[in-house]
Each structure stands twice: as structure tokens, then as C-alpha cells.
N, C-alpha and C positions, 0 to 999 in steps of 0.2 A: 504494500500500500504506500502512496505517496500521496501528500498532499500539499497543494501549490495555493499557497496565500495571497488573494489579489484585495491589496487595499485599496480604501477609498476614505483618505483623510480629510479629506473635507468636510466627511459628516461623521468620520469618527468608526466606521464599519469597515467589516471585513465578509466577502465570499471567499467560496472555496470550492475549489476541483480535486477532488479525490478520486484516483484512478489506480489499475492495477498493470499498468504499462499497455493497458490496449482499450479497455472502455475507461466511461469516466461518469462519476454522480458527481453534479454541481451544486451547491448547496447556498439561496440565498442571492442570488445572484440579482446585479443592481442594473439600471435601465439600459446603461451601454455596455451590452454584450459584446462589442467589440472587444475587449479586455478579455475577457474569460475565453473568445476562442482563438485569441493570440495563446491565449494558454494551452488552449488542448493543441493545438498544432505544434508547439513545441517541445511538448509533451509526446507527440505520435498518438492521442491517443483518441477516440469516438465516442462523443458524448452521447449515451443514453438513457439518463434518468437525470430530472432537475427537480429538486427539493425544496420546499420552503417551511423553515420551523413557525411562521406566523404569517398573518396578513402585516407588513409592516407597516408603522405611524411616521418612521423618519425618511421614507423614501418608496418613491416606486419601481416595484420589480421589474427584472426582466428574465420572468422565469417561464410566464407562459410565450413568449415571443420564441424564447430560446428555445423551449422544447418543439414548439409547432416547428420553426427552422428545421432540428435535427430531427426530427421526429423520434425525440424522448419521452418520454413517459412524465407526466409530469406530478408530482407525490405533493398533495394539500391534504392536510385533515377531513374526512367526511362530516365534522362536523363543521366548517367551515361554510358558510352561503356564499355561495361566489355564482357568477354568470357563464360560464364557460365551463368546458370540459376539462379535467383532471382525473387521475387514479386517485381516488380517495383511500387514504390509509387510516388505521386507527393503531390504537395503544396494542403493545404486542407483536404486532407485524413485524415476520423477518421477509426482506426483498432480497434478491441477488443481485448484482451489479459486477459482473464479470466472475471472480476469485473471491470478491467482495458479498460481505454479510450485511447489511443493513437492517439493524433492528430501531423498530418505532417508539419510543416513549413518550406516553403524554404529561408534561412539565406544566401546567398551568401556574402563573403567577404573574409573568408578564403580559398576557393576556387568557382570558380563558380555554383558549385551545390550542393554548403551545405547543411545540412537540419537541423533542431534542432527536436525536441520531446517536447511537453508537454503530459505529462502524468497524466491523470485524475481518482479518486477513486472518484465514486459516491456512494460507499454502507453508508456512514457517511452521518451526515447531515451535510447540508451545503458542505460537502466535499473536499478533497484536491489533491491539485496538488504539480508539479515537474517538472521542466525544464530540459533536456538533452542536452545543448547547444553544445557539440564539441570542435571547434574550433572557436567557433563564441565568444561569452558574456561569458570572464573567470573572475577570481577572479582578479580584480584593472584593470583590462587590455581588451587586445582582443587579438583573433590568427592573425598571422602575414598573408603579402596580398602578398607577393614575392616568393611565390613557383610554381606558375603556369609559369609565361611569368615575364619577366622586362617591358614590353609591355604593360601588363594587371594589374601589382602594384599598380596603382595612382586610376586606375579604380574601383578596388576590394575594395581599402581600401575608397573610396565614398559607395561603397555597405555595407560593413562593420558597417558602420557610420547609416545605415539607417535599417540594418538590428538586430539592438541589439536595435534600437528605436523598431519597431514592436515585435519584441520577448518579452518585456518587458511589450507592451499592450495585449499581449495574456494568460499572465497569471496573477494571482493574487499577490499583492506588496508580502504575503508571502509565496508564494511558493518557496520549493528549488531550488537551481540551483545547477547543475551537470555539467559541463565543462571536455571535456576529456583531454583539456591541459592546461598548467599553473603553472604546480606545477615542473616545474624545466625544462620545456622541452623547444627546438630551436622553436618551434611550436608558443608559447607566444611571442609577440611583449614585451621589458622595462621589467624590474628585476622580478622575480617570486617574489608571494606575500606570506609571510609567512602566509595569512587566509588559514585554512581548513575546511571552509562551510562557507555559505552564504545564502541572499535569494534574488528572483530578487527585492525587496524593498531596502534593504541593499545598491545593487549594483546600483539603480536608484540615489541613495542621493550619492554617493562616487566616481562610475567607472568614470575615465575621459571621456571614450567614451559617456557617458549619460550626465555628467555635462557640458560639453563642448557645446556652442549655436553654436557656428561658424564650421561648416562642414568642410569649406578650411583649418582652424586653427589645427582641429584635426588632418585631412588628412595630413598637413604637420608637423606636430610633430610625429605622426604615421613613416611615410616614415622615417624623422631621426633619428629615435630611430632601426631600423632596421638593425640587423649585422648580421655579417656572419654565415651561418649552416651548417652542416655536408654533406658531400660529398656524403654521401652515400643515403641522401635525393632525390637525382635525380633517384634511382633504384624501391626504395617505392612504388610511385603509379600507374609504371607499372608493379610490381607484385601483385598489390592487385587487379589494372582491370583484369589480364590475371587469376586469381583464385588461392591464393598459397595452396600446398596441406599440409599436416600435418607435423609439428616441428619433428624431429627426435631428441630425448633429451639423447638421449641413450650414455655412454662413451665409446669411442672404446677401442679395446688392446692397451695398448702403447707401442710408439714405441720403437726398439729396440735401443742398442747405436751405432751400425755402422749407423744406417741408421740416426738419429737423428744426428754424425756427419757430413755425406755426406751432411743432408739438408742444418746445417751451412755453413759448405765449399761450398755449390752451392749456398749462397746467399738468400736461401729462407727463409719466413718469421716465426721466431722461438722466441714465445711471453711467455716470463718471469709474472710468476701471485705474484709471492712474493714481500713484501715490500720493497719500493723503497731504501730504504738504504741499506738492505741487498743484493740488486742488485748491485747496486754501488761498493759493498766491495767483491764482486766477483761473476761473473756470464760466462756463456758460452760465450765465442769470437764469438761475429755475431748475437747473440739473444737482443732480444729489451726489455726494460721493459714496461708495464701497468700493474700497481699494481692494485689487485681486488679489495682487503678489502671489503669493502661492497658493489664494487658493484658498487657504484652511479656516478662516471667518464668515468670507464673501457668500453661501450658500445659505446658512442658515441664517443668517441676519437679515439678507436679504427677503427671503422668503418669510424670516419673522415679521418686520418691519413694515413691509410695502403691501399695500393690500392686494387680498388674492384677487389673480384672474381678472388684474386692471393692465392697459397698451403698457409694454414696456419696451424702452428705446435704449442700449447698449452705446456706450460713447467710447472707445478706445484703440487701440491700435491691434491688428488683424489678429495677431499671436496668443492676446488675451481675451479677444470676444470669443476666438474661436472655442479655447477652455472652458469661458462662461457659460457659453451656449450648452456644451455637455455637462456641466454642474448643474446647472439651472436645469434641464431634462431630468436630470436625477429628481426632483421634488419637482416635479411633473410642471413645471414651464416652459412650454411648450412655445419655440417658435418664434421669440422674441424678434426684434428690428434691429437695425446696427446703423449706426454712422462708424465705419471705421475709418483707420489714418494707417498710414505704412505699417509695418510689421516693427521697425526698431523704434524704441525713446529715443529721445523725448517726442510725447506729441503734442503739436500746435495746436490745441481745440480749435481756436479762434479760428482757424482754418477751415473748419467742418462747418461752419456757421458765419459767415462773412456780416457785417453787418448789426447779428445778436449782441446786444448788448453782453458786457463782462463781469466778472463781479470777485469779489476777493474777502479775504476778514485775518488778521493777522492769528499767528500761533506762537503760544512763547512755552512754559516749562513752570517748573515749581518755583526757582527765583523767580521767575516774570510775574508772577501770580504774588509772594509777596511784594514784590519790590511796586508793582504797579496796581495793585488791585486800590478802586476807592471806595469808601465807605459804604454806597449804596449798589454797588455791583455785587452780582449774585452769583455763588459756587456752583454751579449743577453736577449732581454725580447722579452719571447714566447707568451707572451697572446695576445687578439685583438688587433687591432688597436686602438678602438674607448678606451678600457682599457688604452692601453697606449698612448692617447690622453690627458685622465685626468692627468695620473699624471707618472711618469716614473724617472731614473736615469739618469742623463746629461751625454751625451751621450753616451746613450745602444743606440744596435744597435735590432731594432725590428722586427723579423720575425715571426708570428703567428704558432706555434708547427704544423698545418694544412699545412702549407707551406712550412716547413722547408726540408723535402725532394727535391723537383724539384729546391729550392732556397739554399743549401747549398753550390754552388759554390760562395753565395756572402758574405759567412762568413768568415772572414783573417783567414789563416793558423797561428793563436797566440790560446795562451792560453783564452779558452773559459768560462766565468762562466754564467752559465744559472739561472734563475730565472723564473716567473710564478708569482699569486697571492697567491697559498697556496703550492706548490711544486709539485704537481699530474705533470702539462704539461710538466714542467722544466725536472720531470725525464722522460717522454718521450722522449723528445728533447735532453736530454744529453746521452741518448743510443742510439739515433740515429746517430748522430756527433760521441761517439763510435766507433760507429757499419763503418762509414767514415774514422775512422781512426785518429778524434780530437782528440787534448788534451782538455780535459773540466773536469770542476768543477759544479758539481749539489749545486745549492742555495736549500736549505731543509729550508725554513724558510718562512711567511710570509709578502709580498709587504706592507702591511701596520704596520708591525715591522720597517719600515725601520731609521723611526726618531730618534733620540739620540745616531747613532751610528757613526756621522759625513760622512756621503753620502748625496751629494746633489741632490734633486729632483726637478725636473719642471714639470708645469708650476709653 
């Protein structure tokens, strides 16, 4: 058995091909199947069974695309409501998959019809195994239990508790474990863990959810450790029951500059991909920034922030729309519009837009902030709540960059400085206030810089 790990950091998940050097079960797999069959081709090997431990909330599949493609078989829970056809599996099922044993477990906790995978290779002696947990038994953690119902929360996360116990006696102390969330995504309940692998032995001696004797004790550290997720979580897993059809990755013509004016002036959503300080220091009047860079912010902010399935318009240079456009597919944004500019930096916006008026707002740091802040200028801290519960500037006033839209009539008409924990949200939130017509100053600096530069903090 081998198994070939295809990330996707941007949302913090992982698929997996698991094959016996000639077929192959996919497990999870996310909208651009392109990735996974760079893998089986390199691999040598013929994908014929594609798996999914849940209906996912952080992204849509491409599990039935993929199987109808190869013509795999495609393994969803039968108790699952979904619009298309699949082999429905239940609790118990052993599947073959070449050499391969695939046994079905149902794990409910992160959703009611979880399922996890142990995957079994008998051609060795003694032989070995592999867990494919999901959402269920991740690295230090578990997947969170609040995405179905507020209702069914307290319930899930009892299930949760009992279902990483069984998962743990069904395979050997060292088999691997494969977790498809955890690694940076809303999906994980408490901080991602900086491991990348593990085995279920590892995680019996370490995961809190296995050391922990007391069920009620877990359950409620669980529940309080649970914050806020992305908006755009609620669309997920009814387009992954309804069947999504294939990522459109393709970049369009870009758009022209009258028409790329007009959209500003009408207010539509006109997303800035360069780096956030060169936005600051001049960008289109009405466009927003999310800076791409790699990637690893730009997806889910995005799709937290901007309301769903409103015209969006892509401002950047060829290299990074084209990225966007497959990220954005991933949480089912479909199809976006582009103004693009050459493929290298720097790019000219003012170029894309002849004529549109410009607009700017200065960025400074923690000294700029003491040294120039006046009495009636106002701190904004865009990050969570539960962030800025631990520790914050006496008195900022705290609005969550997720928020800050429908709530910026409760920010005073003064001078704004925004801030963040590393600067990504603050420049979100300081082109939006922008884009409102604030005066704001973007904090480009680190929350935990903030000591020695005479700013007091509480608590």
C-alpha cells in the first residue's frame, strides 16, 4: 500500500490516493481533480473507487466528477440524501480495491454520518494498515461538532468522544492516520497542530480527545474552544448532496476599462490580488484588497467576507488570477471576471482603468500608532472575539473583518487604525472602511510586536 498526500493549504485539507501499485481509492478529493490525476499517472496506477468520509462544509468535492470520469465507483454513506448516483456503503462494509481491504466505519461527530476508512494491505506478512479519518481523529485534536444544527452541537461532540474511542480499536497502535482536516482549516476544533503524520498509537498516548477519562469534561472544553467559521460554510454541503459538476479553471478575456470602470462606479465587487501595501499606496477607488501571495488566507476570507453569489471582478496580474480562479472553485465560485495585467510585478492598476479615479490611505506599524495616534482616533481590532479576549489594546474597538461590513455603521466617523494579528485581515478591513469612504490607517505589523513600544494591553 502506498499513499500519496495531495495538499491543499489554502483551506487547510488534505486528499489522498491510496493504491496498490496498479488501482487506486481516492479519498476526499477536492474540486480540481486535476491534482489527484497528476497523481495517479505518476503513480502508474487506475483509479477505481473514490470515497468521501462526509458531505463537506469547507469545500466542494470532486468526487463525483472524478469517479463518473474514470468510471469508479463512487462510496457515500447510504444514509446520506444526495441527488445522484453512488454505491452506498454502511458501517461494516469490507470493499476490495485491488490487494486492498477497505473496511467502512461509521464515526459520527463531525457530522452525523461520518464515516472513517481503515485501509488494509494483506499481501505482506503480518500486514499493514491506515486510517482515513476525515473529520473525525485529526492531529492533537478533532473536527468541530457545530456545523450541522446549534441543536445537535453538545450531541455530536458526545458522539465524537466515543467515536475516535472505536476508531482507535479498529486498527493497529501503528497504523497511519490520515485526517482530511486539521492542518489549518475552520473544520478543526483548538489551534492546528504543527505535526504532519502521525499514527493512531501516537494519537492514543497524546490527543486530548483519547486522554481525556471524563466524556462531560471533554465535551465541554470541546464546545468552548469553538469559534467562529466562514460564511460561506452554510453553501458546502448543499452543493456537495445536490452533485457539483466540474471546476471551470479556465481564465477569461479580461475585462475591458470602461467596463471595469462602470463595475466600480456601480459598486460591484472589484478584488485587488497584489500586496497589501502596494494597495494601500494606490489602488482603484471602490476595489477591495485580499492579497494572494500564497494563497493561504485569500480563500477563506474571501468567501467569509464578500457576500455569496454577488458579480465578482479579479484585479491582478495573469499568474495570480489564474491561482485565484482555482481556489475560488474550490468553495464553489464559480466563474469569476478578471481584468488582468502581465504575468510579472509590479502591476500598474491605473493601467486596467485609465481615467478611474485613484485612491490611497497611509500604513504605519506599532510606533506609528503610538507616536501619531490623536486622542479621538479609534483602534479597530478585526480578529475574533475569542483573539481579542486574550489579549487586545485598551480600548480598541472590536469588530471581526467577517463583520465589518453589515456593522460598519458602529465605527465613529474618526480616524480609523486597523490592526489584525499579522496584517492579512486589517488590510481587508481597511479597504473596506475605504471603499465607505473612512479615513483609516492599515497596522502592517504584528499583535504580538506590540510590547516595548509603550501601548497598553489587557487583560
Amino acid at each position: 500500500m502506498d499513499v500519496v498526500v495531495i495538499e491543499t493549504t489554502a483551506l487547510g485539507d488534505r486528499s489522498y490516493l491510496v493504491h496498490d501499485g496498479k488501482v487506486a481509492l481516492v479519498i476526499d478529493p477536492q474540486r480540481d481533480t486535476d491534482r489527484v490525476e497528476a497523481a495517479a499517472r505518476a503513480a502508474g496506477v487506475r483509479i477505481t473507487h473514490v470515497a468521501e468520509t462526509h458531505l463537506h462544509n469547507d469545500y466542494v468535492t470532486g468526487g463525483l466528477v472524478l469517479a463518473e470520469k474514470h468510471g469508479a465507483q463512487y462510496l457515500v454513506n447510504a444514509a446520506d440524501h444526495v441527488a445522484f448516483d453512488r454505491v452506498p456503503v454502511t458501517d461494516g462494509q469490507v470493499i476490495s480495491v485491488g490487494h486492498l481491504l477497505v473496511k467502512v466505519l461509521a464515526t459520527p461527530g463531525h457530522t452525523h454520518t461520518h464515516l472513517s476508512y481503515v485501509v488494509r494491505d494483506d499481501t505482506h506478512d503480518g500486514g499493514t494498515d491506515a486510517v482515513f479519518s476525515g473529520g473525525s481523529l485529526l492531529y492533537g485534536s478533532v473536527g468541530r461538532t457545530d456545523l450541522v444544527s446549534p441543536d445537535d452541537t453538545a450531541k455530536l461532540a458526545h458522539d465524537q468522544y466515543s467515536s475516535v474511542r472505536r476508531l482507535v480499536s479498529s486498527a493497529s497502535q501503528g497504523a497511519a492516520l490520515y485526517p482530511t482536516h486539521g492542518f489549518g482549516s475552520f473544520c478543526s476544533v483548538g489551534p492546528s497542530s504543527k505535526v504532519k503524520a502521525s499514527t493512531i498509537g501516537e494519537q492514543a498516548a497524546a490527543n486530548h480527545a483519547l486522554t481525556d477519562p471524563d466524556e462531560d469534561h471533554f465535551v465541554a472544553e470541546l464546545l468552548e474552544n469553538i469559534t467562529a467559521y466562514p460564511a460561506y460554510y452554510a453553501h458546502m454541503s448543499p452543493l456537495n448532496a445536490a452533485g457539483p459538476g466540474a471546476a471551470n479553471l479556465q481564465v477569461p478575456d479580461s475585462v475591458d476599462a470602461a467596463e471595469l470602470g462602470r463595475r466600480l462606479e456601480s459598486g460591484e465587487w472589484v478584488v485587488d490580488l497584489r500586496h497589501r501595501v502596494a494597495f494601500a499606496d494606490s489602488h482603484l477607488q471602490g476595489s477591495v484588497s485580499f492579497e494572494y501571495g500564497r494563497g493561504d488566507n485569500f480563500t477563506s476570507y474571501l468567501g467569509w467576507v464578500i457576500p455569496w453569489n454577488q458579480p465578482l471582478t479579479l484585479l491582478g496580474p495573469l499568474d495570480e488570477v489564474e491561482k485565484a480562479i482555482r481556489d475560488l472553485a474550490r468553495i464553489g465560485i464559480d466563474g469569476p471576471d478578471a481584468a488582468v495585467g502581465p504575468g510579472a510585478m509590479p502591476l500598474d492598476v491605473a493601467a486596467l482603468a485609465p481615467g478611474h479615479p485613484r485612491a490611497s490611505y497611509p500604513h504605519s506599524d506599532w510606533a506609528g500608532l503610538a507616536k501619531d495616534r490623536a486622542p479621538e482616533d479609534v483602534v479597530l481590532d478585526v480578529r475574533r472575539p475569542d483573539e481579542f479576549a486574550a489579549s487586545h489594546v485598551k480600548g480598541a474597538l472590536n469588530i471581526p473583518v467577517y463583520e465589518l461590513i453589515s456593522r460598519t455603521p458602529e465605527v465613529p466617523d474618526v480616524r480609523i487604525w486597523v490592526h489584525c494579528a499579522t496584517g492579512y485581515r486589517a488590510s481587508v478591513a481597511a479597504s473596506l472602511l475605504d471603499r465607505a469612504g473612512r479615513e483609516v490607517v492599515l497596522i502592517d505589523a504584528r499583535f504580538r510586536d506590540v510590547p516595548g513600544v509603550g501601548i497598553e494591553t489587557v487583560p
